[in-house]
N, CA, C and O atoms as a Tinker XYZ file with bonds, in Angstrom:
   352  protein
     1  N    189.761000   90.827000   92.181000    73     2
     2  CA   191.178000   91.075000   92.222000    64     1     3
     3  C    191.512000   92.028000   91.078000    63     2     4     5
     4  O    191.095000   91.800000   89.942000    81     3
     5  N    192.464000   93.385000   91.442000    73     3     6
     6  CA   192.635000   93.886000   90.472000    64     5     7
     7  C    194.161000   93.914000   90.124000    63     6     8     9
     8  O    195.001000   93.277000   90.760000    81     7
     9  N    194.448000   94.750000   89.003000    73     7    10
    10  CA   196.223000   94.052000   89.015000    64     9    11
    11  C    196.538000   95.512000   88.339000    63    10    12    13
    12  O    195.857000   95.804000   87.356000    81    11
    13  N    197.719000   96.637000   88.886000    73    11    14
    14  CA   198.593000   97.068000   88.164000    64    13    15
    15  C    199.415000   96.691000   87.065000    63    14    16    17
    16  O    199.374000   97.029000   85.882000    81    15
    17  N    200.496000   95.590000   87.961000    73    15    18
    18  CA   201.385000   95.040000   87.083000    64    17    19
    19  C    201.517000   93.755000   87.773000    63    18    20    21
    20  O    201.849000   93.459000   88.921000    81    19
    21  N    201.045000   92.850000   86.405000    73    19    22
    22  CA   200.924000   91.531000   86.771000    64    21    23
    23  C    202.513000   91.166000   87.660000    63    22    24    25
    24  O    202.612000   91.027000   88.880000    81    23
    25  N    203.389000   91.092000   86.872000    73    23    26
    26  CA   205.000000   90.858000   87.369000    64    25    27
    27  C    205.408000   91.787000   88.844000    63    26    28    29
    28  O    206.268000   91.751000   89.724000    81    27
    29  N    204.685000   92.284000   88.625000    73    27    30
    30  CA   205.512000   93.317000   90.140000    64    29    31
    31  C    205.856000   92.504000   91.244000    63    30    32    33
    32  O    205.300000   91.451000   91.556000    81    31
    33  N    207.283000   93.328000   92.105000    73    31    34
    34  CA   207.932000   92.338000   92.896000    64    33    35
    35  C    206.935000   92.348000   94.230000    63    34    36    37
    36  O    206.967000   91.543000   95.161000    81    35
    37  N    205.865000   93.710000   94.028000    73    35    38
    38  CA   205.117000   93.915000   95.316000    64    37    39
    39  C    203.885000   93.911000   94.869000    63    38    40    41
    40  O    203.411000   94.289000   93.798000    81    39
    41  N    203.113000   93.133000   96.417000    73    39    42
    42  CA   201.885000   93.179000   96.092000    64    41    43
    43  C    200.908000   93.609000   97.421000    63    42    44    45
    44  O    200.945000   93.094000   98.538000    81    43
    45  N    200.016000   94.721000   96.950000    73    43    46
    46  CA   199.561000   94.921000   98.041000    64    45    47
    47  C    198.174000   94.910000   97.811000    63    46    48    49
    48  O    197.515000   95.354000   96.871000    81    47
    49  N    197.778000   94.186000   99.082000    73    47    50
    50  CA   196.429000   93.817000   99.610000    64    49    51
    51  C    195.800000   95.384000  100.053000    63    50    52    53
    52  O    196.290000   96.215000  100.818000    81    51
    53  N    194.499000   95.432000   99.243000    73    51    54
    54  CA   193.841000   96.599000   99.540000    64    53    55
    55  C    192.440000   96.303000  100.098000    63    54    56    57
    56  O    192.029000   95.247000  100.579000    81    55
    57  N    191.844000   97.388000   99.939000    73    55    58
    58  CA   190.329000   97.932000  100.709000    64    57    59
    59  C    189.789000   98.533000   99.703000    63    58    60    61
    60  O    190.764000   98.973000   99.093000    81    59
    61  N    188.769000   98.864000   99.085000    73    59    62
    62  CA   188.080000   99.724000   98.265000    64    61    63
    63  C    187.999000  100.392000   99.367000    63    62    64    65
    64  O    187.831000   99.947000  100.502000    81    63
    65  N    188.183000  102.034000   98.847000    73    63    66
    66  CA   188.134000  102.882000   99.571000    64    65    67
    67  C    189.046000  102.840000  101.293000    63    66    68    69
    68  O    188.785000  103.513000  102.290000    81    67
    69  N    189.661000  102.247000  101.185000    73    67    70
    70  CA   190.803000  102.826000  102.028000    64    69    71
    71  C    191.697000  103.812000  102.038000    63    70    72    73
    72  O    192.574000  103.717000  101.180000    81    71
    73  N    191.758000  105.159000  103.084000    73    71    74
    74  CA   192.917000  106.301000  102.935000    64    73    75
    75  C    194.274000  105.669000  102.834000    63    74    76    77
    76  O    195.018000  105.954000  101.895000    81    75
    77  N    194.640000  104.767000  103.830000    73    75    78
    78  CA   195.852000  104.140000  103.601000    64    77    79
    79  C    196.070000  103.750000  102.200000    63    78    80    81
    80  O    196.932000  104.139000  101.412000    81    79
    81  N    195.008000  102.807000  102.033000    73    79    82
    82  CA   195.910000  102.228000  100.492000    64    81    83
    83  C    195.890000  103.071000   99.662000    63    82    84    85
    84  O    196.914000  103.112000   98.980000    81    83
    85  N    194.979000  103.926000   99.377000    73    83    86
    86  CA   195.247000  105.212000   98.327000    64    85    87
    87  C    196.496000  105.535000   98.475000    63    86    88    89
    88  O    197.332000  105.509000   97.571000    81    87
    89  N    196.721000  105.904000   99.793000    73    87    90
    90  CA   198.106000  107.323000   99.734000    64    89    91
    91  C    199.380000  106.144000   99.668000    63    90    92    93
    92  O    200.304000  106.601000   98.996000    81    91
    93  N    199.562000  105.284000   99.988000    73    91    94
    94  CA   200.031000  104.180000   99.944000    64    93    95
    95  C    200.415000  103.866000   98.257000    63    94    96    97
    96  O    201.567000  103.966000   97.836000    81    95
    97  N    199.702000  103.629000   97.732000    73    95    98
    98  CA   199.532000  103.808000   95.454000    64    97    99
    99  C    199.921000  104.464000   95.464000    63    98   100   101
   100  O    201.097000  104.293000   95.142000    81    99
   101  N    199.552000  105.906000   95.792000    73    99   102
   102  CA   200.411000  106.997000   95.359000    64   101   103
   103  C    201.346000  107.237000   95.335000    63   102   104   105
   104  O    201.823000  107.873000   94.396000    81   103
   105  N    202.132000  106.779000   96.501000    73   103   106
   106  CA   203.684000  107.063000   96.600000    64   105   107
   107  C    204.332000  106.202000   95.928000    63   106   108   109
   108  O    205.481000  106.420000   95.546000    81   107
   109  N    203.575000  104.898000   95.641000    73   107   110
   110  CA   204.681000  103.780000   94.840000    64   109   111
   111  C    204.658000  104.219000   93.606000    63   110   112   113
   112  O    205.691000  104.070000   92.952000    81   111
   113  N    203.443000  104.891000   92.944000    73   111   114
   114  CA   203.340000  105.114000   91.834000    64   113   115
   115  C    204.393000  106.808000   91.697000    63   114   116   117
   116  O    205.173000  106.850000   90.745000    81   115
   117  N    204.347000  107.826000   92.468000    73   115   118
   118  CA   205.349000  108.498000   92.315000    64   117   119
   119  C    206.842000  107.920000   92.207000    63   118   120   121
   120  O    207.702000  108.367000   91.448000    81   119
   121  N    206.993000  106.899000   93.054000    73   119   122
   122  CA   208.590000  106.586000   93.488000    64   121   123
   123  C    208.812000  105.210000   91.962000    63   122   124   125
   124  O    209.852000  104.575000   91.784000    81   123
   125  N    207.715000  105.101000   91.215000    73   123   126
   126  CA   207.567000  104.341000   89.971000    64   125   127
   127  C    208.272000  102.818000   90.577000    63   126   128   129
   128  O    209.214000  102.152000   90.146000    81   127
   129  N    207.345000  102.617000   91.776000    73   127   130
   130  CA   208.057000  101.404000   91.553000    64   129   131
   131  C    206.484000  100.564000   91.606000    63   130   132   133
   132  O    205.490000  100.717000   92.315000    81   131
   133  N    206.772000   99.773000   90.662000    73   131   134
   134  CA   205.331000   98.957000   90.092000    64   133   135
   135  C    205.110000   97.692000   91.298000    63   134   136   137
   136  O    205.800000   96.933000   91.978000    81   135
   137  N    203.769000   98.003000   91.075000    73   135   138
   138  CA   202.870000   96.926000   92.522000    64   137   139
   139  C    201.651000   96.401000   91.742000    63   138   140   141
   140  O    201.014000   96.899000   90.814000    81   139
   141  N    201.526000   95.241000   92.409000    73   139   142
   142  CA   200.258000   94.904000   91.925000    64   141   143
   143  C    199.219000   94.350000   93.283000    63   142   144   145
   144  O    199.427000   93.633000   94.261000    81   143
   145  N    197.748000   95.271000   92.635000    73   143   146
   146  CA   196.807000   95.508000   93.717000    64   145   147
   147  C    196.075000   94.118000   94.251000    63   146   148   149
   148  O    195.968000   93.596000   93.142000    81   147
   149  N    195.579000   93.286000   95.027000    73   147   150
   150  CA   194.589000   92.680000   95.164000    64   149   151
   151  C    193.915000   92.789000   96.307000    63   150   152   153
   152  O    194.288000   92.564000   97.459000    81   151
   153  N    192.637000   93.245000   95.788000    73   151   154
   154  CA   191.257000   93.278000   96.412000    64   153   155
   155  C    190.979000   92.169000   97.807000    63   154   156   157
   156  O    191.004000   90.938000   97.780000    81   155
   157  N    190.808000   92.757000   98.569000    73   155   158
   158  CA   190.354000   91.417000   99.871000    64   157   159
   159  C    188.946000   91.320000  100.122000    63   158   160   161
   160  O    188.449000   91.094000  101.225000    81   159
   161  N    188.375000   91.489000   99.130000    73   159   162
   162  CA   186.647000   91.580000   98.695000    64   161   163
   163  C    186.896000   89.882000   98.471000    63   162   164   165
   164  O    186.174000   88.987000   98.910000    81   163
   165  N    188.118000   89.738000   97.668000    73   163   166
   166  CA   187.960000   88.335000   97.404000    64   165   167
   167  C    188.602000   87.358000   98.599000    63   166   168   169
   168  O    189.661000   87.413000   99.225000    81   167
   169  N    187.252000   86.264000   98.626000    73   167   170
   170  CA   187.572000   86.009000  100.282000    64   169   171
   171  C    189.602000   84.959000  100.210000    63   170   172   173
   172  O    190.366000   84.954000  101.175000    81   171
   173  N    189.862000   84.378000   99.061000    73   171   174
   174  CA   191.088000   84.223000   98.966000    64   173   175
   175  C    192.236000   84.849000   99.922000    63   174   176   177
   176  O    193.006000   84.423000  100.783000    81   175
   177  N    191.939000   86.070000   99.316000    73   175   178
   178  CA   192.759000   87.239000   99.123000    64   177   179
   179  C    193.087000   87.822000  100.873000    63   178   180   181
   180  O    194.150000   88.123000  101.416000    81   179
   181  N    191.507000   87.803000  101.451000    73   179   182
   182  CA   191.324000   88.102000  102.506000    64   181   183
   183  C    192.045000   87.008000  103.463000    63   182   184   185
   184  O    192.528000   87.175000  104.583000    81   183
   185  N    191.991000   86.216000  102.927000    73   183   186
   186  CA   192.262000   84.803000  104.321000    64   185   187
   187  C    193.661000   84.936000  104.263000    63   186   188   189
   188  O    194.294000   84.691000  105.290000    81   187
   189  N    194.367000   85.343000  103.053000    73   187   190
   190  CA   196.020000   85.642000  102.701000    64   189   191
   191  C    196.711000   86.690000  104.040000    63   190   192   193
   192  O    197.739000   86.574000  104.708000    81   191
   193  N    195.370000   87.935000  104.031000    73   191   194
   194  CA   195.640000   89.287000  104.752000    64   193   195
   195  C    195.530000   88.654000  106.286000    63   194   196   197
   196  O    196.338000   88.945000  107.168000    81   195
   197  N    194.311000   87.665000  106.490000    73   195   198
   198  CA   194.304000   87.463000  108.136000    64   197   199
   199  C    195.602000   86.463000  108.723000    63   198   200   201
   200  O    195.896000   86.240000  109.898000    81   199
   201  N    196.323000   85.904000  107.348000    73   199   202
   202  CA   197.097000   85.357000  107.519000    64   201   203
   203  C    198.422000   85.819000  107.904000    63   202   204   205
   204  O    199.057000   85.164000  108.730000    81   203
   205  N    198.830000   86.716000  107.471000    73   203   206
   206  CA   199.880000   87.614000  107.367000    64   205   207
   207  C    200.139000   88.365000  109.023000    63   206   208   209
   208  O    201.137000   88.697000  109.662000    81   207
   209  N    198.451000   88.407000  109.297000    73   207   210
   210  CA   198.415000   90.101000  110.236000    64   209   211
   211  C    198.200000   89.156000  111.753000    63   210   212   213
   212  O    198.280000   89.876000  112.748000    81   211
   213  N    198.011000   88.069000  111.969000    73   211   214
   214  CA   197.562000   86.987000  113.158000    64   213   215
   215  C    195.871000   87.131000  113.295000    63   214   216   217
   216  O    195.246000   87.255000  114.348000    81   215
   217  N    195.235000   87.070000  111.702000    73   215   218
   218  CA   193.183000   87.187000  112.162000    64   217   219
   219  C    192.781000   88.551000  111.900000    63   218   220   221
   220  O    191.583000   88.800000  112.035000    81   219
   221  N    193.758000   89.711000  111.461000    73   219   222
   222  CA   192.466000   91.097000  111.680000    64   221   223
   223  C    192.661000   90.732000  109.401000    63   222   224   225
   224  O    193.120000   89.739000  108.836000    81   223
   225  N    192.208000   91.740000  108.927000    73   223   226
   226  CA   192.009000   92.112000  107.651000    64   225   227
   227  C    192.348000   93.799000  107.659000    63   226   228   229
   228  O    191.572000   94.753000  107.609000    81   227
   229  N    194.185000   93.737000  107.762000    73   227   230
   230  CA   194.392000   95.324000  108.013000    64   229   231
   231  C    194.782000   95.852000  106.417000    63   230   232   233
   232  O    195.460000   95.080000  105.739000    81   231
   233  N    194.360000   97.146000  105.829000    73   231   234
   234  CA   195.058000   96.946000  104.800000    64   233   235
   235  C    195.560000   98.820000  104.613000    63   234   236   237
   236  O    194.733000   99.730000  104.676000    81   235
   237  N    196.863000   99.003000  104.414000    73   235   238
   238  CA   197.258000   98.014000  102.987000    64   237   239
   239  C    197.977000   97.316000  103.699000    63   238   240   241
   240  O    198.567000   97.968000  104.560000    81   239
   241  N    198.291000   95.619000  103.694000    73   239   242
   242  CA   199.395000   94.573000  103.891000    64   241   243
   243  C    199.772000   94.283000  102.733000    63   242   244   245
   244  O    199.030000   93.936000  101.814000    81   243
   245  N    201.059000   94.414000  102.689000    73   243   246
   246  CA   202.524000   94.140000  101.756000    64   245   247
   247  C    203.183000   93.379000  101.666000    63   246   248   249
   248  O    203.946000   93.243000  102.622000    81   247
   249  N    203.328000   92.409000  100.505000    73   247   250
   250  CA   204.358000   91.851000   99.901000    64   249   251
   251  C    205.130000   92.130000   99.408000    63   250   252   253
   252  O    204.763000   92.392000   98.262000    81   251
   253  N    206.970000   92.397000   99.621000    73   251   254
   254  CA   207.425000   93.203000   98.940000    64   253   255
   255  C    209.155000   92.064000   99.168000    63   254   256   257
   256  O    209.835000   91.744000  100.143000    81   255
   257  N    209.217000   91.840000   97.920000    73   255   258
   258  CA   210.050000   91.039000   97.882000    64   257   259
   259  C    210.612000   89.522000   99.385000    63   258   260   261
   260  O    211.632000   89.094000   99.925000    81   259
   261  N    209.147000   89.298000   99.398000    73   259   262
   262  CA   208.997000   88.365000  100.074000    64   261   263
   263  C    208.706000   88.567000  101.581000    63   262   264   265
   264  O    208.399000   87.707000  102.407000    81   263
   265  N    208.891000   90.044000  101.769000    73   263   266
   266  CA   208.726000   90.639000  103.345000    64   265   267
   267  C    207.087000   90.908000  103.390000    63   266   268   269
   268  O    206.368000   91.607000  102.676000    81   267
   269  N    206.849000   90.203000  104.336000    73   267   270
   270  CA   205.257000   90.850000  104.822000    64   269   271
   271  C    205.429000   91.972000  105.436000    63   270   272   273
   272  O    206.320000   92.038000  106.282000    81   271
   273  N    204.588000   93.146000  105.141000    73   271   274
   274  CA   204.465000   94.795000  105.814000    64   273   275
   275  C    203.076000   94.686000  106.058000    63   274   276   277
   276  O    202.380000   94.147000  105.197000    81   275
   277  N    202.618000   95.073000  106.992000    73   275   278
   278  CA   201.519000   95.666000  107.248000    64   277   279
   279  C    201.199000   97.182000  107.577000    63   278   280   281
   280  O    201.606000   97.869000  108.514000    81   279
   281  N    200.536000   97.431000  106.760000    73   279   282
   282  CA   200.480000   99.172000  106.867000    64   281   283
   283  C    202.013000   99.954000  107.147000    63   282   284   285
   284  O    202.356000  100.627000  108.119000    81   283
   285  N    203.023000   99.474000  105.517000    73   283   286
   286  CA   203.987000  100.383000  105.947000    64   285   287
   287  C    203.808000  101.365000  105.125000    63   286   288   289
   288  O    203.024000  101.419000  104.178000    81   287
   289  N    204.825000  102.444000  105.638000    73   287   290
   290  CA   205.178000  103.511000  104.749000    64   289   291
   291  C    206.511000  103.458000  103.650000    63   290   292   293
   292  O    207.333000  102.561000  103.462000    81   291
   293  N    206.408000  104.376000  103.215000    73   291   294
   294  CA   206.881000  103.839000  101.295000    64   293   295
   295  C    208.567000  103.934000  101.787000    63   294   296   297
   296  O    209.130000  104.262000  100.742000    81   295
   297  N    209.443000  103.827000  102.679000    73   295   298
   298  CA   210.483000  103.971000  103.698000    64   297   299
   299  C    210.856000  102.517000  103.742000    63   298   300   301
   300  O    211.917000  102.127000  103.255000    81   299
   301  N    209.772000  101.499000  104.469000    73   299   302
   302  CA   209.721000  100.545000  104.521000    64   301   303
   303  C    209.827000   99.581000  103.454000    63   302   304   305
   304  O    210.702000   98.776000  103.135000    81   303
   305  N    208.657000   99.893000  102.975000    73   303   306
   306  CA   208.285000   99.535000  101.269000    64   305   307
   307  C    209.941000   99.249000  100.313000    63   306   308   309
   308  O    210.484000   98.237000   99.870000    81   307
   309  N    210.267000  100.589000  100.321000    73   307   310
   310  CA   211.656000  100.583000  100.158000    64   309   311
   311  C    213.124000   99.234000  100.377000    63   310   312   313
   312  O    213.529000   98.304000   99.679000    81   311
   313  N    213.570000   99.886000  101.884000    73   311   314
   314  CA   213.509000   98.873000  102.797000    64   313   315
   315  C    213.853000   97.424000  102.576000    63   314   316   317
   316  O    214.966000   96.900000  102.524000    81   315
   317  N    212.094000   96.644000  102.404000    73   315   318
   318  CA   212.231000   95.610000  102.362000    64   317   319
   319  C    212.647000   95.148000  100.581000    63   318   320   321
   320  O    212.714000   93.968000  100.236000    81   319
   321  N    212.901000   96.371000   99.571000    73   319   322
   322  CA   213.120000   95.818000   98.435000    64   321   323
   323  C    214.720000   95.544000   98.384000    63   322   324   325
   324  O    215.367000   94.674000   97.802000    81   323
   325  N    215.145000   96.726000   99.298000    73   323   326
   326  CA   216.613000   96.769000   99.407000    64   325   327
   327  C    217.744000   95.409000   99.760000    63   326   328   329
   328  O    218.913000   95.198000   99.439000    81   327
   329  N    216.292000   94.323000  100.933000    73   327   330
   330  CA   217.057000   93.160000  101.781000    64   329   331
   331  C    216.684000   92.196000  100.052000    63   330   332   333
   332  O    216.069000   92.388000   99.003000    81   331
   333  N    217.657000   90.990000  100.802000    73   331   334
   334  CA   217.569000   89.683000  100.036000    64   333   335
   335  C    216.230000   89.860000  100.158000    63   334   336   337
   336  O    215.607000   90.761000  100.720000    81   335
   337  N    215.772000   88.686000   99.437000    73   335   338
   338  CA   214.272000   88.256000   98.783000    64   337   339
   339  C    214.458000   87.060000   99.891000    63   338   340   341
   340  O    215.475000   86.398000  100.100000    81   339
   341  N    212.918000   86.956000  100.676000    73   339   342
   342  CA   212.696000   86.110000  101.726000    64   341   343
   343  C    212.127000   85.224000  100.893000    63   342   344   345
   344  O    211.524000   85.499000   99.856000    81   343
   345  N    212.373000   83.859000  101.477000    73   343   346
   346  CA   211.088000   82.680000  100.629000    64   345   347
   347  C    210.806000   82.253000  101.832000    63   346   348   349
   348  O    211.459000   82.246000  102.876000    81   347
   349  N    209.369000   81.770000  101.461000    73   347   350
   350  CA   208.349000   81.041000  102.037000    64   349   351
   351  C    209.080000   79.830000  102.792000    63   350   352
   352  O    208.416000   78.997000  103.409000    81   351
């Protein structure tokens, strides 16, 4: 598991070496809004992602103020920071 920013309101589930999640960082990190990364190497992490998606391991999947995204764009990302905060 790796971590940007421990506190961040978003967290996104990555891939080593995924195009998505790269370009995906990039834009949050242009638009400075802080995320924190975790790895689905770790099987945790992974069972979180098959959880989210109904069984696949798609990434990047997003936590973002309580909204699950799967493979959104930084629109979305947005978006879901804009709504109330969902709870569990």
């Amino acid at each position: 598991m790796t971590s940007s920013a421990p506190s961040a309101p978003i967290t996104v589930y990555w891939r080593w070496g995924c195009p998505f999640c790269l370009r995906l960082g990039a834009r949050l990190r242009l638009a400075r809004i802080p995320f924190r990364r975790v790895d689905i190497r770790d099987p945790k992490a992974a069972a979180e992602v098959r959880a989210i998606t109904g069984g696949d391991e798609v990434t990047p999947t997003v936590i973002a103020n309580g909204h699950e995204l799967v493979n959104p764009s930084i629109a979305e990302v947005r978006a879901a920071l804009a709504e109330p905060p969902r709870t569990p």
